[in-house]
PDB file of N, CA, C, O and CB in Angstrom:
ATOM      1  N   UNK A   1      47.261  10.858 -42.853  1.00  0.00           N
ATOM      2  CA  UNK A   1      45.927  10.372 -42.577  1.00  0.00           C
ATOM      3  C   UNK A   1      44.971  11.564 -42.634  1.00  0.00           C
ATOM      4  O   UNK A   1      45.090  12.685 -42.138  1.00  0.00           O
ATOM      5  CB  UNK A   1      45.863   9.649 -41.191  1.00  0.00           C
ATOM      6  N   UNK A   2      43.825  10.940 -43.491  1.00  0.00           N
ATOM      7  CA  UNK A   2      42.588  12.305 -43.148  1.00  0.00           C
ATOM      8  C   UNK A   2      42.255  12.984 -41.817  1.00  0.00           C
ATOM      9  O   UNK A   2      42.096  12.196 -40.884  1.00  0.00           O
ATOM     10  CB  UNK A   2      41.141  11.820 -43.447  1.00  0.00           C
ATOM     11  N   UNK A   3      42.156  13.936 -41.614  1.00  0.00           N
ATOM     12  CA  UNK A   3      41.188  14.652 -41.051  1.00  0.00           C
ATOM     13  C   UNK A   3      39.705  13.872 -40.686  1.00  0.00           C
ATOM     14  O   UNK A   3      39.524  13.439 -39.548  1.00  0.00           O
ATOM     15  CB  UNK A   3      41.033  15.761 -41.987  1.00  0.00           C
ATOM     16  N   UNK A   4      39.059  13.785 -41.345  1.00  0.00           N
ATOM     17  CA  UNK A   4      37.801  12.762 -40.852  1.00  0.00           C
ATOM     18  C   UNK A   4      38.232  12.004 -40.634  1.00  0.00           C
ATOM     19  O   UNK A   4      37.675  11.874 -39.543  1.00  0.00           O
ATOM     20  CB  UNK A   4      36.766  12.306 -41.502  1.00  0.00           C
ATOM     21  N   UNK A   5      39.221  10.733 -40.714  1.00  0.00           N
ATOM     22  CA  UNK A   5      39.758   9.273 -40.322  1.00  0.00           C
ATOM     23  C   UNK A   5      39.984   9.486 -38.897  1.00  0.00           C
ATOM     24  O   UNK A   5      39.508   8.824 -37.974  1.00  0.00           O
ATOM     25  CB  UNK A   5      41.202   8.722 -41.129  1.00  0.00           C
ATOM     26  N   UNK A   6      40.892  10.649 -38.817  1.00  0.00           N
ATOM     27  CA  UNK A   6      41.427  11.138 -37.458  1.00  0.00           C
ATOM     28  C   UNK A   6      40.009  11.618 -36.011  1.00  0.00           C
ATOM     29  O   UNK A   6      39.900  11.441 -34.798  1.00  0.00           O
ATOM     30  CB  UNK A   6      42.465  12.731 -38.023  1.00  0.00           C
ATOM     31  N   UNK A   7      39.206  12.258 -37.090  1.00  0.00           N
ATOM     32  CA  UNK A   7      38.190  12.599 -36.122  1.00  0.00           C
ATOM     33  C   UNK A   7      37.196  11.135 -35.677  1.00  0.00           C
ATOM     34  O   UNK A   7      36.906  10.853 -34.514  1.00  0.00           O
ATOM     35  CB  UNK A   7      37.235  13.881 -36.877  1.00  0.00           C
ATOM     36  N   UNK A   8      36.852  10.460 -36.701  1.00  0.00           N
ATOM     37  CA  UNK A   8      36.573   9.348 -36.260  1.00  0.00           C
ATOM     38  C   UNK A   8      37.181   8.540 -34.802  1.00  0.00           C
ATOM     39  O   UNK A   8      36.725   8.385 -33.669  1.00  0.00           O
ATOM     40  CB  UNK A   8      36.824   8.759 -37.323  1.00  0.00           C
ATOM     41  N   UNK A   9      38.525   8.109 -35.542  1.00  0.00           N
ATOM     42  CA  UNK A   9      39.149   7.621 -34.258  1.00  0.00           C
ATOM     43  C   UNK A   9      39.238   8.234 -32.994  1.00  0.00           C
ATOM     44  O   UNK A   9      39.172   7.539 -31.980  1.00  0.00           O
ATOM     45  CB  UNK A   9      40.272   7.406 -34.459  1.00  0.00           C
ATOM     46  N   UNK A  10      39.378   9.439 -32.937  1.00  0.00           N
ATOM     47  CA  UNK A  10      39.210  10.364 -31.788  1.00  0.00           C
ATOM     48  C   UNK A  10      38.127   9.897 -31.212  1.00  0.00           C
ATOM     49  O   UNK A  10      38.214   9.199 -30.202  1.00  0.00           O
ATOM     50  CB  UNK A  10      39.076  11.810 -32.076  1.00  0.00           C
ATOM     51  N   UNK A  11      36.835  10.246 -31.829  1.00  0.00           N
ATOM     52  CA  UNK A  11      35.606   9.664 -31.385  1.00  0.00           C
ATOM     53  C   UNK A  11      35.264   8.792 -30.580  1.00  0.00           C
ATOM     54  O   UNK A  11      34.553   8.887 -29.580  1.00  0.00           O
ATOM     55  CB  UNK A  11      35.141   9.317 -32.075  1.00  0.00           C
ATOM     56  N   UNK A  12      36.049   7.468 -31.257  1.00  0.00           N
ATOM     57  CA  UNK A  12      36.001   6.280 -30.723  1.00  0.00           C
ATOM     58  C   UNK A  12      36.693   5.833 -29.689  1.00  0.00           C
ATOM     59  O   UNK A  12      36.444   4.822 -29.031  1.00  0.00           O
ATOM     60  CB  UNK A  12      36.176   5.602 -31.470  1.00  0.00           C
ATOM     61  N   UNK A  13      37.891   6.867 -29.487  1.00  0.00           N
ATOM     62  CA  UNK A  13      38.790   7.068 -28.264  1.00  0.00           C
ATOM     63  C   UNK A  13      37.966   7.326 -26.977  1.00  0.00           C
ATOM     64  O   UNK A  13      38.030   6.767 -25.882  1.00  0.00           O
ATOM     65  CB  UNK A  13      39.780   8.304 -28.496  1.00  0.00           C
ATOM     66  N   UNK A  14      37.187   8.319 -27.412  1.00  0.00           N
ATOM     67  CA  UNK A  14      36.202   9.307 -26.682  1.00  0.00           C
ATOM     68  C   UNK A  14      34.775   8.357 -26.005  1.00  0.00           C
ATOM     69  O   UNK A  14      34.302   8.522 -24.880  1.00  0.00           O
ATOM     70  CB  UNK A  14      35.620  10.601 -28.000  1.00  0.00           C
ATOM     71  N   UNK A  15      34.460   7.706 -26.687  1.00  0.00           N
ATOM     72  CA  UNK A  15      32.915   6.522 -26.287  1.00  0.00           C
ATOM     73  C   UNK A  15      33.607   5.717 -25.309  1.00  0.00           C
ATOM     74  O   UNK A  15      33.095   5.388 -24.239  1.00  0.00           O
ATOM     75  CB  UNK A  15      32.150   5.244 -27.791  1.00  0.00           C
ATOM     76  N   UNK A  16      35.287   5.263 -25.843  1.00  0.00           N
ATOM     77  CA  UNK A  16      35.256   4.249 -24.658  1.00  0.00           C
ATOM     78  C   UNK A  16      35.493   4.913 -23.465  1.00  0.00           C
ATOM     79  O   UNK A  16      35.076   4.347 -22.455  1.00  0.00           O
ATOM     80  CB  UNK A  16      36.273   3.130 -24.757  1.00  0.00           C
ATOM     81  N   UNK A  17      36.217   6.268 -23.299  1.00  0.00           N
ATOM     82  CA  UNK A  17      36.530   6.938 -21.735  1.00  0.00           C
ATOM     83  C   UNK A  17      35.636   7.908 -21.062  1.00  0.00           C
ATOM     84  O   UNK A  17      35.756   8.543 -20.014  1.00  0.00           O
ATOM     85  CB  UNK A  17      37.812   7.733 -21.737  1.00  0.00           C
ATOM     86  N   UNK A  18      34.340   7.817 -22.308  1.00  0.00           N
ATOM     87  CA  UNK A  18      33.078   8.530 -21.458  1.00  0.00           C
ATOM     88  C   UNK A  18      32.566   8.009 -20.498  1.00  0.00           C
ATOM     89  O   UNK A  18      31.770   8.622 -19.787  1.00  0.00           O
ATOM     90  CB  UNK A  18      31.981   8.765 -22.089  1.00  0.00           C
ATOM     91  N   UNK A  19      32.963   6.625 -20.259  1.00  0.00           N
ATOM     92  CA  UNK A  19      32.476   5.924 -18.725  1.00  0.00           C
ATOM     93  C   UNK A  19      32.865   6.639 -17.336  1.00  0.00           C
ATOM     94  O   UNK A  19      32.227   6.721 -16.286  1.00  0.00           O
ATOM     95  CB  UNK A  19      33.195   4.398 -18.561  1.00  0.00           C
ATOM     96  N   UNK A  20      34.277   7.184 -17.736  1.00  0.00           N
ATOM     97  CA  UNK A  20      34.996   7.689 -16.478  1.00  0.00           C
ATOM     98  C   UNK A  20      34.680   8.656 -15.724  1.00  0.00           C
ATOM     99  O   UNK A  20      33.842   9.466 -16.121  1.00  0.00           O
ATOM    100  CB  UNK A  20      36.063   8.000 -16.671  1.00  0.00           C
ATOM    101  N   UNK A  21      35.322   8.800 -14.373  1.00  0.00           N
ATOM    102  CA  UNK A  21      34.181   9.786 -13.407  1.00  0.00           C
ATOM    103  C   UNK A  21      34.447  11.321 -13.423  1.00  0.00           C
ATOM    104  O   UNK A  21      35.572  11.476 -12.948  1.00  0.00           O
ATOM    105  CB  UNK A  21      34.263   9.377 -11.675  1.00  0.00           C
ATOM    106  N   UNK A  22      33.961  12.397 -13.726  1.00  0.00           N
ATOM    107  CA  UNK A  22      34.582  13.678 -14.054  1.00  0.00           C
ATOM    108  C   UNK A  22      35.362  13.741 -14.953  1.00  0.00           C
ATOM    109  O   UNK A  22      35.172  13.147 -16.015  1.00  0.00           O
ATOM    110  CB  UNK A  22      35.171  14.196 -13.195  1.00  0.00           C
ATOM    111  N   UNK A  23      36.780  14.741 -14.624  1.00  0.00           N
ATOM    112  CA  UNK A  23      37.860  14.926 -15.818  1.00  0.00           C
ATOM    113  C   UNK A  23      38.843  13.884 -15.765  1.00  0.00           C
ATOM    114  O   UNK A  23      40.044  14.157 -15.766  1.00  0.00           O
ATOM    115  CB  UNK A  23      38.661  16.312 -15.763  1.00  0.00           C
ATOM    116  N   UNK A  24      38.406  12.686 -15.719  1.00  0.00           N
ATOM    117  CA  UNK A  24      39.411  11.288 -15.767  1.00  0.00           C
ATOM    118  C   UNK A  24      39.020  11.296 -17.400  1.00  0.00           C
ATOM    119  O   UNK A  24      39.832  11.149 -18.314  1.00  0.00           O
ATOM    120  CB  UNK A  24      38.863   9.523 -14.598  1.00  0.00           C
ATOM    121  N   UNK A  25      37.582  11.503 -17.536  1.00  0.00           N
ATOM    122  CA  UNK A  25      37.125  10.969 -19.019  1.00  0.00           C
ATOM    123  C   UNK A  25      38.458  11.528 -20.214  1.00  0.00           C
ATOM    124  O   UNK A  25      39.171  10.799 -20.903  1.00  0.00           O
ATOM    125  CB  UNK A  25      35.289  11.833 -19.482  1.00  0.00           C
ATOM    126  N   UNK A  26      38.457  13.004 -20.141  1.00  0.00           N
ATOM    127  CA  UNK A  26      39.321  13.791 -21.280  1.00  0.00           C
ATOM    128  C   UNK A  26      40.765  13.447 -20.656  1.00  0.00           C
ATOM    129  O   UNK A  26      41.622  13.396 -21.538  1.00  0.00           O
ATOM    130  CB  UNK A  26      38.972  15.696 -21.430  1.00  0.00           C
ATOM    131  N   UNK A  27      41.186  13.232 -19.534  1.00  0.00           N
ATOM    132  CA  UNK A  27      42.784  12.934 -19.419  1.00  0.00           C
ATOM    133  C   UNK A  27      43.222  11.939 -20.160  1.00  0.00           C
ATOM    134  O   UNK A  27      44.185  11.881 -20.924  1.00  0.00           O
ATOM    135  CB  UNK A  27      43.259  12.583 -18.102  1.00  0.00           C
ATOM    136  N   UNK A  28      41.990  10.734 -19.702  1.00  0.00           N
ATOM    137  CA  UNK A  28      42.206   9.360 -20.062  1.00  0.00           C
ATOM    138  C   UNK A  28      42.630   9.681 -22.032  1.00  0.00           C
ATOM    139  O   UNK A  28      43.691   9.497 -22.629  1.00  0.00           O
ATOM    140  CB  UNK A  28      40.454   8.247 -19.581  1.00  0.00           C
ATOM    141  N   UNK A  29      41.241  10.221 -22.560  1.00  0.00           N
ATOM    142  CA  UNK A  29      41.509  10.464 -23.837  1.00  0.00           C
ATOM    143  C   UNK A  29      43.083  11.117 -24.147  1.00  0.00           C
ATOM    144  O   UNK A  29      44.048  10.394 -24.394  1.00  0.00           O
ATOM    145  CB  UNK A  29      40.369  11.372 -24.273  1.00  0.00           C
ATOM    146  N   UNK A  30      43.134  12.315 -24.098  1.00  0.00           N
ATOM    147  CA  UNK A  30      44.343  13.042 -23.994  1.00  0.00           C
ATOM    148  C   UNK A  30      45.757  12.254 -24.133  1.00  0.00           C
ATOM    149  O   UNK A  30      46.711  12.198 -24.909  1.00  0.00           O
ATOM    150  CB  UNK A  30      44.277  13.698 -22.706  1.00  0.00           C
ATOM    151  N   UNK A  31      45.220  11.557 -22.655  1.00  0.00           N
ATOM    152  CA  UNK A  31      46.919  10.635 -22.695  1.00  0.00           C
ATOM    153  C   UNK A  31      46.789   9.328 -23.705  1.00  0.00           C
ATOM    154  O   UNK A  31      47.771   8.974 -24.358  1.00  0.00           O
ATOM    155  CB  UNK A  31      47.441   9.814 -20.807  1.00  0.00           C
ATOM    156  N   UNK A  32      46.090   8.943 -23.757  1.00  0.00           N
ATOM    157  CA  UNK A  32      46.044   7.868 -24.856  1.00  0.00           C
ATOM    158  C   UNK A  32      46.098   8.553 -26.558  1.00  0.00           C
ATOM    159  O   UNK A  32      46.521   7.994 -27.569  1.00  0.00           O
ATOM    160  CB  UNK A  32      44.484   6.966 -24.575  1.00  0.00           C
ATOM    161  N   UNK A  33      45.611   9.700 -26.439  1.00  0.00           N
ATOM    162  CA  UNK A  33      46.209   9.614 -27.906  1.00  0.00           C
ATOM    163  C   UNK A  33      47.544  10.359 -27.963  1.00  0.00           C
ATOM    164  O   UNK A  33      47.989  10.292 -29.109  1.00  0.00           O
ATOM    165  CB  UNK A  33      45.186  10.283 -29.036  1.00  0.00           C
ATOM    166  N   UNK A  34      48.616  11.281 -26.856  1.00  0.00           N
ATOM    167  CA  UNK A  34      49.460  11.378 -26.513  1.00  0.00           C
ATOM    168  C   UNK A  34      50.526   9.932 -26.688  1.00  0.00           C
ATOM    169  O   UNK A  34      51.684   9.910 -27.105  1.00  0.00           O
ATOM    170  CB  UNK A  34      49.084  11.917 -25.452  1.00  0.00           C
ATOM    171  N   UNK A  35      49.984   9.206 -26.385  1.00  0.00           N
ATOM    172  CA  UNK A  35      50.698   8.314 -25.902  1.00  0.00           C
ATOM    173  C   UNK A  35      50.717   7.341 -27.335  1.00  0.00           C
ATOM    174  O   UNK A  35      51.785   6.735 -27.421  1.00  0.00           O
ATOM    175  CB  UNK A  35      50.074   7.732 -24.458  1.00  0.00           C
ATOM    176  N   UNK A  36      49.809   7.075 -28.425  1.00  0.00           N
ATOM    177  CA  UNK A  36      49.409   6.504 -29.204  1.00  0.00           C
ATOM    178  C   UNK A  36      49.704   6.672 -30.528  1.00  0.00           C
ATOM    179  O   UNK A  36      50.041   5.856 -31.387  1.00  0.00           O
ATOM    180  CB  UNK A  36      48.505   6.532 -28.989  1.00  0.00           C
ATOM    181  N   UNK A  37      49.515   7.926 -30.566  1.00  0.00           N
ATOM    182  CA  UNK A  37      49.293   8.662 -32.201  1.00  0.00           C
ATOM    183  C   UNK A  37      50.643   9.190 -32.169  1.00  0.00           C
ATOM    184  O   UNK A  37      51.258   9.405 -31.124  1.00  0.00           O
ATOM    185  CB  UNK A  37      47.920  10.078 -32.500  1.00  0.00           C
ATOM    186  N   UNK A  38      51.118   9.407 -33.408  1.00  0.00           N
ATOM    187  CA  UNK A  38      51.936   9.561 -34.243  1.00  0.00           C
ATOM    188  C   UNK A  38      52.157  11.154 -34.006  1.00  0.00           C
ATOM    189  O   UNK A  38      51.091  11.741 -34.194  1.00  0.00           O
ATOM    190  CB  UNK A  38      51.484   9.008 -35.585  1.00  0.00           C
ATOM    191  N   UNK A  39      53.170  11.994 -33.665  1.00  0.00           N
ATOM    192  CA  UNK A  39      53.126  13.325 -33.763  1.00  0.00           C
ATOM    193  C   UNK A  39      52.966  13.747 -34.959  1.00  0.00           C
ATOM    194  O   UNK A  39      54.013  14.389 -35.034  1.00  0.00           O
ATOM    195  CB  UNK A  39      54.092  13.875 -33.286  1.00  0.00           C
ATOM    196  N   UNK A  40      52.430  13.903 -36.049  1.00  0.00           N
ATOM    197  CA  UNK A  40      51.756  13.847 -37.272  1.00  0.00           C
ATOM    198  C   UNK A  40      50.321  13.530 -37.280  1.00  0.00           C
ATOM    199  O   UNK A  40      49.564  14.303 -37.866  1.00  0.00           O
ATOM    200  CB  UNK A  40      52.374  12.969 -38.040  1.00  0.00           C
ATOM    201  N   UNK A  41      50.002  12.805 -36.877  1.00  0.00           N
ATOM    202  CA  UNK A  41      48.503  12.645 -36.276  1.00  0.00           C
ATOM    203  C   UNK A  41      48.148  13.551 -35.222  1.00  0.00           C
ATOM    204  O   UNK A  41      46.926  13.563 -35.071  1.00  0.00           O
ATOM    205  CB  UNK A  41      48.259  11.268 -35.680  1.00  0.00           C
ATOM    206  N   UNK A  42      48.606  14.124 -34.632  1.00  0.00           N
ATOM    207  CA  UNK A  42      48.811  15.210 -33.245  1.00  0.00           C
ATOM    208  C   UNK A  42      48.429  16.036 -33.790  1.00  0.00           C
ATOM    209  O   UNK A  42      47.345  16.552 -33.517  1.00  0.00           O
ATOM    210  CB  UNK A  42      50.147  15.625 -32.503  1.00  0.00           C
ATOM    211  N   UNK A  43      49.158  16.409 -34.692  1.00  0.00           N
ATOM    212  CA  UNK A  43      49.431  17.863 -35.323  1.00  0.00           C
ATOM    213  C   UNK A  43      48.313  18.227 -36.403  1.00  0.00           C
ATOM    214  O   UNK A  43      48.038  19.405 -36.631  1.00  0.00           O
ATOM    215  CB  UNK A  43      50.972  17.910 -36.103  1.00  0.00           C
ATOM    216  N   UNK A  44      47.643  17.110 -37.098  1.00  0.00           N
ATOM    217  CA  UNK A  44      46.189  17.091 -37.897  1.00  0.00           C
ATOM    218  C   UNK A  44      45.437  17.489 -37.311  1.00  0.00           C
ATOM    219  O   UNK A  44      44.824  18.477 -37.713  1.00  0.00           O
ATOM    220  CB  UNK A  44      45.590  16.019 -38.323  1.00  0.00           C
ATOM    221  N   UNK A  45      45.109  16.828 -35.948  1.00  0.00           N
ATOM    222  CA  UNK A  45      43.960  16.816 -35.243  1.00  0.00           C
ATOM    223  C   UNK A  45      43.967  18.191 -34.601  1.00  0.00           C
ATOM    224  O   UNK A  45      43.058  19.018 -34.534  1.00  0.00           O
ATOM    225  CB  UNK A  45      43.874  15.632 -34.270  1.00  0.00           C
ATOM    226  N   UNK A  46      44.910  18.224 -34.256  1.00  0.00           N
ATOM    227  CA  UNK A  46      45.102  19.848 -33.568  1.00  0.00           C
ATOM    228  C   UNK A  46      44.797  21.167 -34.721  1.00  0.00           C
ATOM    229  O   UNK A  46      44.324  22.281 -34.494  1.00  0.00           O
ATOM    230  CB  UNK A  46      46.996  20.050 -32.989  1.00  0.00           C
ATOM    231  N   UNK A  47      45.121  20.750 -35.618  1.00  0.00           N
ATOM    232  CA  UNK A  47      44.827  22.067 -36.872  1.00  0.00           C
ATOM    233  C   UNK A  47      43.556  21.730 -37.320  1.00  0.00           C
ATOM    234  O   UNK A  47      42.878  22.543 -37.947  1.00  0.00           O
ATOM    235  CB  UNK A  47      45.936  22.145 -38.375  1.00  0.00           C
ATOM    236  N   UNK A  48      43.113  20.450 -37.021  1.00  0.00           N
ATOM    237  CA  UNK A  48      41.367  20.008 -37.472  1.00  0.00           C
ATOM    238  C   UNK A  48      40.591  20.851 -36.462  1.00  0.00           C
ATOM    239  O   UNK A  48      39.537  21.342 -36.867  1.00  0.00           O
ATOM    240  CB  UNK A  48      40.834  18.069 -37.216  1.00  0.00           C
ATOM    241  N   UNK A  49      41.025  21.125 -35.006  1.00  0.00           N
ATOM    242  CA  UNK A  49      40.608  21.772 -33.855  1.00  0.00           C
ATOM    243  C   UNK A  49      39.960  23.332 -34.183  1.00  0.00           C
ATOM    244  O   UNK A  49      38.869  23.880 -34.023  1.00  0.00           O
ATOM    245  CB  UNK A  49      41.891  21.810 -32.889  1.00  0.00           C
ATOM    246  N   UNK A  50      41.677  23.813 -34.894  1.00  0.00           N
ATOM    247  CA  UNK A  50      41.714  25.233 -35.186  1.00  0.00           C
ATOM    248  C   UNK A  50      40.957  25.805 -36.172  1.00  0.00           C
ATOM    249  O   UNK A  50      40.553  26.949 -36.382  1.00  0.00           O
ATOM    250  CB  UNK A  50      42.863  25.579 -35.457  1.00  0.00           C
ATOM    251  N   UNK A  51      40.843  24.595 -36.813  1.00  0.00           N
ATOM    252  CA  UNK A  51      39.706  25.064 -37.986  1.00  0.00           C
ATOM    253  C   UNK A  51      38.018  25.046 -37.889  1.00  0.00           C
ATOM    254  O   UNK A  51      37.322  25.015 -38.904  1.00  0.00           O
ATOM    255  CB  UNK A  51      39.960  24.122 -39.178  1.00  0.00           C
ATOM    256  N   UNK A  52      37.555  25.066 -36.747  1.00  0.00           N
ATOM    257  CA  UNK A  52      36.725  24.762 -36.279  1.00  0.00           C
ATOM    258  C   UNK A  52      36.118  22.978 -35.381  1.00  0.00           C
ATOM    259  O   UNK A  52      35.204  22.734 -34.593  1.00  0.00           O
ATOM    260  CB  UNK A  52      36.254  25.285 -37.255  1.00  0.00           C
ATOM    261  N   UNK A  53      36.832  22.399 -35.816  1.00  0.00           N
ATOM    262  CA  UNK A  53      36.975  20.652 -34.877  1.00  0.00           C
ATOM    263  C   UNK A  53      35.122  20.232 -35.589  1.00  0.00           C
ATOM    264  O   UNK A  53      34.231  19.794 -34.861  1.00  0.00           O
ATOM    265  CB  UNK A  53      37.103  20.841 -32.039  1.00  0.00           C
ATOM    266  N   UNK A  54      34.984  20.452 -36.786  1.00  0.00           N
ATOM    267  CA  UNK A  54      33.801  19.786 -37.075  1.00  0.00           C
ATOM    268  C   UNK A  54      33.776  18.069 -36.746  1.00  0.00           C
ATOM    269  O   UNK A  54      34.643  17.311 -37.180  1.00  0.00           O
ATOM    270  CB  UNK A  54      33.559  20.105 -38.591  1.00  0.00           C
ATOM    271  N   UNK A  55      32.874  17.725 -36.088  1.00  0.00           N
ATOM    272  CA  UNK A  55      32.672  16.676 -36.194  1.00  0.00           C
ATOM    273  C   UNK A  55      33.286  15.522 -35.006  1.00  0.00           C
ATOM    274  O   UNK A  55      33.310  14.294 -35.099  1.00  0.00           O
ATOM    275  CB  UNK A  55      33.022  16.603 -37.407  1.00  0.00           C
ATOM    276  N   UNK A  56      33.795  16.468 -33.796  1.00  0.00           N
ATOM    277  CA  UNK A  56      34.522  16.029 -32.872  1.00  0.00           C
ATOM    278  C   UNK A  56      33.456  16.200 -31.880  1.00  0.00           C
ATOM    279  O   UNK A  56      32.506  16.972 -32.007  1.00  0.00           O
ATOM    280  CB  UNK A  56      35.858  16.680 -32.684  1.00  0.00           C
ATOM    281  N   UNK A  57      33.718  15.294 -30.714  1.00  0.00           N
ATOM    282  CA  UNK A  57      32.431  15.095 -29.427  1.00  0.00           C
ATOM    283  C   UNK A  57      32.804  16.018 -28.948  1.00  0.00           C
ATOM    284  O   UNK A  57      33.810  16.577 -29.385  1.00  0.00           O
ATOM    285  CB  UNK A  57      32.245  13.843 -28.307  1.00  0.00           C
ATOM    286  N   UNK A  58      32.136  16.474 -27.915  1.00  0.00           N
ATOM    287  CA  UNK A  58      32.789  17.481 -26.994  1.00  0.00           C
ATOM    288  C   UNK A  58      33.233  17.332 -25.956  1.00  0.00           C
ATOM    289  O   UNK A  58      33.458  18.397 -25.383  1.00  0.00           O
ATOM    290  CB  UNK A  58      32.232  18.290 -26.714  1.00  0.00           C
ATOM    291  N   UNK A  59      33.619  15.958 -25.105  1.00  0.00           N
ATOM    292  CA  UNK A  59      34.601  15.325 -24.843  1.00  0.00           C
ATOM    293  C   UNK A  59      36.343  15.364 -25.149  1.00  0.00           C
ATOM    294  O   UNK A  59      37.375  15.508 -24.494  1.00  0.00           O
ATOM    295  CB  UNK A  59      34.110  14.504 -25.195  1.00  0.00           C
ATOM    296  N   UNK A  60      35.899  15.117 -26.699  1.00  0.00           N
ATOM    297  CA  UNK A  60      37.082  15.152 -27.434  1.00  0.00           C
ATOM    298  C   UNK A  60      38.114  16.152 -27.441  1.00  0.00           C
ATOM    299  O   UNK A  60      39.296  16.209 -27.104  1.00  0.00           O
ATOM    300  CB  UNK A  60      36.767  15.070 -28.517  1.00  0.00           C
ATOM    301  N   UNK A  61      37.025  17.128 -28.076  1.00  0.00           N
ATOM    302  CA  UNK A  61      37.439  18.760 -27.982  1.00  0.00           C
ATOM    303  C   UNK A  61      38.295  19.136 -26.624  1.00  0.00           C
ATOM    304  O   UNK A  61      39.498  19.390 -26.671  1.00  0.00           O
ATOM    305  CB  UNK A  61      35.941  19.764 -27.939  1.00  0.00           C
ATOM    306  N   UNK A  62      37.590  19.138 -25.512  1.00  0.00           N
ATOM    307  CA  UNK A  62      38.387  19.047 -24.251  1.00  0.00           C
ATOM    308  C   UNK A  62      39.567  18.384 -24.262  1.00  0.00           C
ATOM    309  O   UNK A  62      40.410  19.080 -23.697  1.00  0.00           O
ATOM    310  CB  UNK A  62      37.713  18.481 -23.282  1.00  0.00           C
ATOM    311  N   UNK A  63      39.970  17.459 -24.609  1.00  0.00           N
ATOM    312  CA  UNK A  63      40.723  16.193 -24.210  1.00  0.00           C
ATOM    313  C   UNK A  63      42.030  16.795 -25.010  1.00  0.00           C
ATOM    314  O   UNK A  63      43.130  16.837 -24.460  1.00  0.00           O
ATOM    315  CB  UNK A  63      39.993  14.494 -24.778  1.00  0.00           C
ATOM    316  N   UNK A  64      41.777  17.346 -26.612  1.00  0.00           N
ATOM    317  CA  UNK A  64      42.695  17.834 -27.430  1.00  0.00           C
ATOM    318  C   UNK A  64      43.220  19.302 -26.587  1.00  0.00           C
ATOM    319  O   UNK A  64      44.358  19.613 -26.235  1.00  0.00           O
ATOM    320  CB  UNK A  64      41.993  18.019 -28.986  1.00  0.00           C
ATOM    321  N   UNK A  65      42.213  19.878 -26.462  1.00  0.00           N
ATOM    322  CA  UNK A  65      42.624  21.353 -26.247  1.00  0.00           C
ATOM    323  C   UNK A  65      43.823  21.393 -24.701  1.00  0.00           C
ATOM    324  O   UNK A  65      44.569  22.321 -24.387  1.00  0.00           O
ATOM    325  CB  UNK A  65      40.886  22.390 -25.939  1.00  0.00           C
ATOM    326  N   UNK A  66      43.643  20.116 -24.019  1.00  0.00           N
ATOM    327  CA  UNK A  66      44.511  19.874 -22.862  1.00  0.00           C
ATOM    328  C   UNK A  66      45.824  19.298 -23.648  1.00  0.00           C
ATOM    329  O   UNK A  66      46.869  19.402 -23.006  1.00  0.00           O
ATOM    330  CB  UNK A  66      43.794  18.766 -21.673  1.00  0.00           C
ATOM    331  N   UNK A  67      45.889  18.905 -24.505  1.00  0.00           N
ATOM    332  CA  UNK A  67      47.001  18.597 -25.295  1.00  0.00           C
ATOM    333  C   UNK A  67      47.226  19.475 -25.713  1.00  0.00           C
ATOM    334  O   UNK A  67      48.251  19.742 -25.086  1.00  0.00           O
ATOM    335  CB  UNK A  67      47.031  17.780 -26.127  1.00  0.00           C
ATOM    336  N   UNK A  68      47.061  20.358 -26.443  1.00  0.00           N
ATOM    337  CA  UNK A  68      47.563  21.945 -26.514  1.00  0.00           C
ATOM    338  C   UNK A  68      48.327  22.420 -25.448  1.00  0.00           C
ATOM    339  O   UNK A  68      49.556  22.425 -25.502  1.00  0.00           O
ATOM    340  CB  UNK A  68      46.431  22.933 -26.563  1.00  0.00           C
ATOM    341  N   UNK A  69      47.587  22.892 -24.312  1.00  0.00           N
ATOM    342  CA  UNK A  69      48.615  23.453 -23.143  1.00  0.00           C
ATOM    343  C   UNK A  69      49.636  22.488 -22.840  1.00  0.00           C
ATOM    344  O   UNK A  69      50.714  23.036 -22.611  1.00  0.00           O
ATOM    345  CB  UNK A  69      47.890  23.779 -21.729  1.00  0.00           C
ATOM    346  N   UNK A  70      49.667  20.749 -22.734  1.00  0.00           N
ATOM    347  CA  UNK A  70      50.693  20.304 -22.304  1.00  0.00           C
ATOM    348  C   UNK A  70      51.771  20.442 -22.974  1.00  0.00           C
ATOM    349  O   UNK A  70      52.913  20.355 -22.524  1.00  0.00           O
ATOM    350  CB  UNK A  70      50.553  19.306 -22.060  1.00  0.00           C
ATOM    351  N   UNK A  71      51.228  20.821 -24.859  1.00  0.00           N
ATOM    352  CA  UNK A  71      52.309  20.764 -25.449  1.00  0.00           C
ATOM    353  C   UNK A  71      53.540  21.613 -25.327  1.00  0.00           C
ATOM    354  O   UNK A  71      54.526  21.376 -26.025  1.00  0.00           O
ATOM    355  CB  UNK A  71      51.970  20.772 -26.427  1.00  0.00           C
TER     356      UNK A  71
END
């Protein structure tokens, strides 16, 4: 899967758990795409990160980069 497909969906991961109160928002994200995505999809998004994460909320960004350390 693309890189932009991936950042998209991230995105959209991201709008629905921006409701949440503090750092529930990026866990919530985090574990849902932990929990969701494909370790191949993991591993895009994470090198989409390293390459600068164009085009990712900054929500998002958080949410991934905590998937990093858990990894």
């Amino acid at each position: 899967m693309s890189p932009d497909k991936l950042v998209s969906m991230a995105n959209q991961i991201g709008k629905f758990f921006a409701t949440q109160p503090g750092d529930q928002a990026a866990a919530g994200i985090a574990d849902h795409i932990r929990s969701f995505w494909d370790p191949r999809m993991r591993q895009t998004i994470l090198a989409h990160l390293d390459a600068g994460g164009q085009g990712l909320d900054p929500l998002v960004r958080q949410a991934l980069e905590s998937l990093r350390i858990q990894a």
